[in-house]
C-alpha positions in Angstrom: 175.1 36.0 63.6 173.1 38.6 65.5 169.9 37.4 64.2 170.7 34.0 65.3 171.3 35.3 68.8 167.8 37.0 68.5 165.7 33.8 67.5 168.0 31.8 70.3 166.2 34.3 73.2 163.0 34.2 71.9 163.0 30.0 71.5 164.3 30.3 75.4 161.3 32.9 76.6 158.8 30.8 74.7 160.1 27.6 76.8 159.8 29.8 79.6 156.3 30.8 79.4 155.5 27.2 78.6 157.1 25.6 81.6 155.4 28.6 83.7 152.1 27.9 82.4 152.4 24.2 83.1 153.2 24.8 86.7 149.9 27.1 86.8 147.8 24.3 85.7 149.2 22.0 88.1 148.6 24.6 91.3 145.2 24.8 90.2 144.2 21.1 90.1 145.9 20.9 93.2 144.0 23.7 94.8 140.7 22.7 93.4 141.4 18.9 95.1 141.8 20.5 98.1 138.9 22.6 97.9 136.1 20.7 96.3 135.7 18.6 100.3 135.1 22.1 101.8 132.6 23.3 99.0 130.8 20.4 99.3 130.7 20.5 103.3 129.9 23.7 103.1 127.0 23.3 100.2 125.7 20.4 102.8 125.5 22.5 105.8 123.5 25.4 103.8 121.1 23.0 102.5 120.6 21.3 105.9 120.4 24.7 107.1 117.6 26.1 105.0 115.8 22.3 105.5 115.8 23.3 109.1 114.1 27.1 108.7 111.5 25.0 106.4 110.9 22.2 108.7 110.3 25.2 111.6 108.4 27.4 109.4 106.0 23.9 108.6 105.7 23.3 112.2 104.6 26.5 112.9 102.2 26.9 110.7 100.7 23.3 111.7 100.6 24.6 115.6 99.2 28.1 114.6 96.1 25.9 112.4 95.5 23.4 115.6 95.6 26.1 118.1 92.8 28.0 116.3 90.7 25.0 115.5 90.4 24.0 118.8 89.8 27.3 120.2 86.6 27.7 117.5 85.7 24.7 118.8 86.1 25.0 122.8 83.9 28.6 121.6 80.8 26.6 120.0 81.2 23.5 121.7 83.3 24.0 125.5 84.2 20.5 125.0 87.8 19.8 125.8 88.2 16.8 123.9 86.0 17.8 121.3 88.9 21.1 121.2 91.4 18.4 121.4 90.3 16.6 118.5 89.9 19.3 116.0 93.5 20.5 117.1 94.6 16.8 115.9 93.0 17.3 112.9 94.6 20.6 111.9 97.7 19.1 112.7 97.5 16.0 110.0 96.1 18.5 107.6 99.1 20.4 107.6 102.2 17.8 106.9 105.8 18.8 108.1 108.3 17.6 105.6 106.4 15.8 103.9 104.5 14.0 106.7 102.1 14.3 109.5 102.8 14.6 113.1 101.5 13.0 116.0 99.8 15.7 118.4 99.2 13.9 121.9 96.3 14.6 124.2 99.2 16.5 126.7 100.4 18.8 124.1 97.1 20.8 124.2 96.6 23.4 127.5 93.5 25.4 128.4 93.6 28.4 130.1 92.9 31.9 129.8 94.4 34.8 127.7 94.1 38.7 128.9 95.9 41.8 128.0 95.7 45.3 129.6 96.1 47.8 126.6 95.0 47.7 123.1 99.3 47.3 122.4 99.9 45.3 124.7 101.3 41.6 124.9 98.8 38.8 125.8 99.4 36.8 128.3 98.3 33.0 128.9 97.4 31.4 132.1 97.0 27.7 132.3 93.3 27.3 134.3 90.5 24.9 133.9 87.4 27.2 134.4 86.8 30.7 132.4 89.1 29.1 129.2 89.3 31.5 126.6 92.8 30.8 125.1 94.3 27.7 123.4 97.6 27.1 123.3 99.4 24.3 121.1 102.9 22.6 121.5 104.0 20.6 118.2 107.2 18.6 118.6 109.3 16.8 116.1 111.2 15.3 118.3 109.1 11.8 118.7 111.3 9.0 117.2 114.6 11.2 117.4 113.2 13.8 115.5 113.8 14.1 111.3 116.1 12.5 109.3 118.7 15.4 107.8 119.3 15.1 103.9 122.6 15.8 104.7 124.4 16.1 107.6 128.6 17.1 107.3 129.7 19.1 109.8 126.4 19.2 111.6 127.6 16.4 114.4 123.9 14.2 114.1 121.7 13.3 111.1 118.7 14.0 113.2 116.9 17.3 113.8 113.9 18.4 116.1 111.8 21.3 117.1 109.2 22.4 118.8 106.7 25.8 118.1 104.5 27.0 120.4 101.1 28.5 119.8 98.5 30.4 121.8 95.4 31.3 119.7 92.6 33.5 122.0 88.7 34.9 122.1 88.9 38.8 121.4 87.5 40.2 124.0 84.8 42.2 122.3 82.6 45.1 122.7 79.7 44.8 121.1 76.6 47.0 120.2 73.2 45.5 118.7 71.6 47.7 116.6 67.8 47.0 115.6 65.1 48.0 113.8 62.0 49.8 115.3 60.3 51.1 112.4 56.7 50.8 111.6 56.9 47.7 109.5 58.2 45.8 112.4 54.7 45.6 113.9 54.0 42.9 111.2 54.6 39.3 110.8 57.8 38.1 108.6 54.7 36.6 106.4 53.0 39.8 105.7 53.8 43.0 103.1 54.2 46.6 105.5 52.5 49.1 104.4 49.9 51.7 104.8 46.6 50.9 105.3 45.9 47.3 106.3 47.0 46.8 109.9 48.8 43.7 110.5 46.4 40.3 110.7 47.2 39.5 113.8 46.6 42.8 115.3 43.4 43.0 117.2 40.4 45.1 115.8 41.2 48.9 116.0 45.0 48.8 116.5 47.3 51.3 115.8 50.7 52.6 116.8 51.4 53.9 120.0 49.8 50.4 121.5 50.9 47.0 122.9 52.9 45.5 119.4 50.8 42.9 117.9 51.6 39.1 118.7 54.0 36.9 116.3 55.3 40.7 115.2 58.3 40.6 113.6 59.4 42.8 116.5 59.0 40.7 119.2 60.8 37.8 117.2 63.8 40.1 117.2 63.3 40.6 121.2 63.1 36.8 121.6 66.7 36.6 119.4 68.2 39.1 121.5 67.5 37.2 124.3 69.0 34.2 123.0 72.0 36.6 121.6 72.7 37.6 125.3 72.1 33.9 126.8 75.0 32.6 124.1 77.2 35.2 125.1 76.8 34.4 129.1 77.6 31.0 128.5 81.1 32.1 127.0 84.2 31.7 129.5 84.5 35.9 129.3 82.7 38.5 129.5 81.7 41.1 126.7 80.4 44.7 126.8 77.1 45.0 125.0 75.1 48.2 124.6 72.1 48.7 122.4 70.9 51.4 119.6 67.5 50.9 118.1 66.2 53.2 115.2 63.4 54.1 112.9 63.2 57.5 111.2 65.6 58.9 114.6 68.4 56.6 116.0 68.4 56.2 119.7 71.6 55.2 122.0 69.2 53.0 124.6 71.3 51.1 126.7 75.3 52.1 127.2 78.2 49.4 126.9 77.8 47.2 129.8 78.6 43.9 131.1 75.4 43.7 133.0 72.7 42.8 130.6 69.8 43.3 132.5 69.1 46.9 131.3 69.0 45.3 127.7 65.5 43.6 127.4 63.8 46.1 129.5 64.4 48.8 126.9 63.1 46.8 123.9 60.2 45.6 125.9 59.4 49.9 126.2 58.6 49.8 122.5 56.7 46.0 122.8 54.4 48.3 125.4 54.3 51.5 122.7 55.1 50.2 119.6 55.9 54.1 117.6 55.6 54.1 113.4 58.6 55.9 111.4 60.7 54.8 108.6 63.8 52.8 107.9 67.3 55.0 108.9 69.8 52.5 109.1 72.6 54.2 108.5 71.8 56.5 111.5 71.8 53.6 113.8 74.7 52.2 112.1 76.5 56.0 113.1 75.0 55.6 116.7 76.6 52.2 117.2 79.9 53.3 116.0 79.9 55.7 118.4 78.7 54.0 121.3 81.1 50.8 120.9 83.6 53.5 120.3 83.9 56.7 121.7 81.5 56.1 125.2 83.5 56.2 128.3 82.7 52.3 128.9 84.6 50.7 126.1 87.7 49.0 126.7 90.7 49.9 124.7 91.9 46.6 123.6 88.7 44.7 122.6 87.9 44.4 119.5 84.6 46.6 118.4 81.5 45.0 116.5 78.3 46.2 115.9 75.5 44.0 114.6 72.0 45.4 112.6 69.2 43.8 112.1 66.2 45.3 110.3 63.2 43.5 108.4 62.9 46.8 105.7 64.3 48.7 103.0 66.9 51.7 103.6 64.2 54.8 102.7 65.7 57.6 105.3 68.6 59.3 106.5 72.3 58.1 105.6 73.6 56.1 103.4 74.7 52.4 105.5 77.0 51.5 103.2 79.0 54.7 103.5 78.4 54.4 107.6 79.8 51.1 107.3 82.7 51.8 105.5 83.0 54.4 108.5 83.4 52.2 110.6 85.7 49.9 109.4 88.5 51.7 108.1 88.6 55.3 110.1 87.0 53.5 113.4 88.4 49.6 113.1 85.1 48.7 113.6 83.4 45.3 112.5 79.6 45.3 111.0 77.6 42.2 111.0 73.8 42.6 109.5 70.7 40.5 109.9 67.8 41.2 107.3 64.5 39.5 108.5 61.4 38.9 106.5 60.8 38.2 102.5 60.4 42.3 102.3 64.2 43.3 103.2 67.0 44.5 101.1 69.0 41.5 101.7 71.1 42.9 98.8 71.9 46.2 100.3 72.5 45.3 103.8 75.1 42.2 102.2 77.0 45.1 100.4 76.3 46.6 104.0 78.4 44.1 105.7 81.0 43.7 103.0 81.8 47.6 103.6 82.2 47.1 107.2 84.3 43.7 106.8 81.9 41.8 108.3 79.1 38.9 107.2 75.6 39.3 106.3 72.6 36.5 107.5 69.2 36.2 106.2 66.2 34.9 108.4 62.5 34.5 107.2 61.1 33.2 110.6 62.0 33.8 114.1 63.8 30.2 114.6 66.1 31.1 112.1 66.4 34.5 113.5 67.6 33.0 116.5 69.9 30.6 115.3 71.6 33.2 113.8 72.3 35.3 116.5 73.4 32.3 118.0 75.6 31.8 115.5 77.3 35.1 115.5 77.7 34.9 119.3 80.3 32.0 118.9 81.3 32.7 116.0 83.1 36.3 116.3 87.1 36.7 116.4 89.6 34.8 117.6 93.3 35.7 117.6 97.0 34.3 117.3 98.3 36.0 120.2 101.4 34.3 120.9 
């Protein structure tokens, strides 16, 4: 009899637990059917979400490319709608979900771009004349803006945006730093050297006298002249202060936005042309210094130094090591120019590697030219806003 009492309470607690467990289920289902609407509402409005930041991050990275491209282009070309253009361009290169945007003429302003302090903020000026900034305003808003892939909760199915970007010449200081050393006195045809004076020297030459004609010497005055004439031209207006060097480095002219004194002192050595050897790395120092530490330099433009020479590195320090220098305990940029067949055109590359700049070859003076031309309108330009 008792152990029939036993079995009776355990059948009952086992119904018990059953009928318990039943109910359990049956609150679950019902809480997950009221649930799975607000997981996927909520699911929906994370993905729109995070389609948004994408969309954003697209379009600013599209107005950052077609503010830069037509600011490159106002620098080489100061052609608006040439500036325009390229900005256009940029734009369809870079697709925003999928798809390019439209850019219209209006969305593109001129004007200029100055700051005060090397940490200070930029700040942009619409104007017509002295242009040195771009600035870009790409919109997704044309047609009602994007289509959301999902929309709950949001209130619309349609999304738009707009990024602004201002993209800006560095103002620059800049230091040219050129050869004067013996070899110089000869023609970008002709192998330097003792002995032989250059061909078309006249009878009885020698240093101390008027340089020879078609010298490579006076086809680096003539690019230096061009160099200055580019960098007139531009809407602002650089410091430029000049080293030359041959077995000494000399600090001729100081940083200056007059460019007068700049021809007169190479014309000195056209006059007096001295002999010496090749130091470049002491007129690499010497620039570093001037577009540096002189009392002229501005703070916040950015400091480059460009060095031409027609020889091979055979005195004084090392211009690879100077270089380096320069760029990562000075922040300074260095651009080199090797002229004639004779030059180290492998050194002075590695040259302007070290100093995180670019190296050009010339082998006549219309090259040599071209390419301080090019380096005129093609130094940096900045994001700034």
């Amino acid at each position: 009899m008792h152990l029939l009492k036993i079995r009776m309470r355990q059948s009952r607690a086992k119904s018990f637990r059953g009928r318990k467990g039943v109910r359990r289920k049956g609150t679950v289902v019902i809480l997950v059917a009221f649930l799975l609407p607000v997981l996927l509402a909520l699911s929906a409005f994370a993905i729109s979400l995070a389609y948004m930041e994408s969309v954003r991050t697209d379009v600013q990275i599209a107005s950052d490319a077609a503010s830069r491209a037509a600011c490159r282009t106002h620098a080489i070309t100061f052609d608006q709608a040439r500036s325009i253009a390229a900005a256009q361009q940029a734009v369809q290169r870079n697709t925003i979900a999928g798809s390019s945007l439209a850019l219209p003429n209006s969305a593109v302003v001129f004007g200029s771009s100055t700051r005060s302090t090397s940490n200070g903020l930029y700040n942009f000026v619409e104007q017509s004349r002295n242009v040195n900034a771009v600035r870009v305003n790409l919109s997704t808003a044309s047609g009602g803006g994007l289509k959301l892939p999902f929309h709950y909760g949001l209130g619309t199915d349609r999304f738009a945006t707009q990024q602004t970007s201002v993209a800006s010449h560095s103002d620059l200081d800049i230091v040219l730093v050129i050869d004067r050393s013996g070899s110089m006195a000869f023609g970008t045809d002709e192998i330097s050297g003792p002995g032989a004076p250059p061909k078309r020297a006249p009878p009885s030459w020698d240093f101390g006298q008027p340089v020879p004609p078609g010298s490579r010497w006076l086809d680096a005055v003539d690019a230096a002249k061009d160099f200055l004439k580019v960098l007139s031209l531009t809407p602002h207006q650089e410091n430029v202060g000049l080293v030359t060097y041959n077995l000494t480095s000399t600090i001729e002219v100081n940083m200056s936005t007059d460019y007068s004194k700049i021809v007169p002192a190479l014309d000195r050595y056209s006059k007096n042309f001295p002999v010496g050897g090749t130091a470049i790395g002491n007129g690499i120092y010497d620039g570093i210094w001037l577009v540096r530490s002189s009392p002229q330099v501005r703070p916040w433009a950015t400091p480059v130094i460009i060095v031409l020479t027609d020889g091979i590195w055979n005195f004084g320090f090392d211009p690879v090591s100077a270089a380096m220098h320069g760029r990562f305990d000075r922040q300074t940029m260095t651009y080199t120019i090797t002229f004639s067949n004779e030059a180290d055109r492998a050194l002075m590359s590695r040259v302007a590697n070290a100093g995180g700049g670019k190296h050009y070859h010339a082998t006549n003076s219309l090259e040599l030219s071209d390419i301080f031309r090019t380096i005129a309108k093609d130094l940096p330009i900045l994001t700034t806003e």
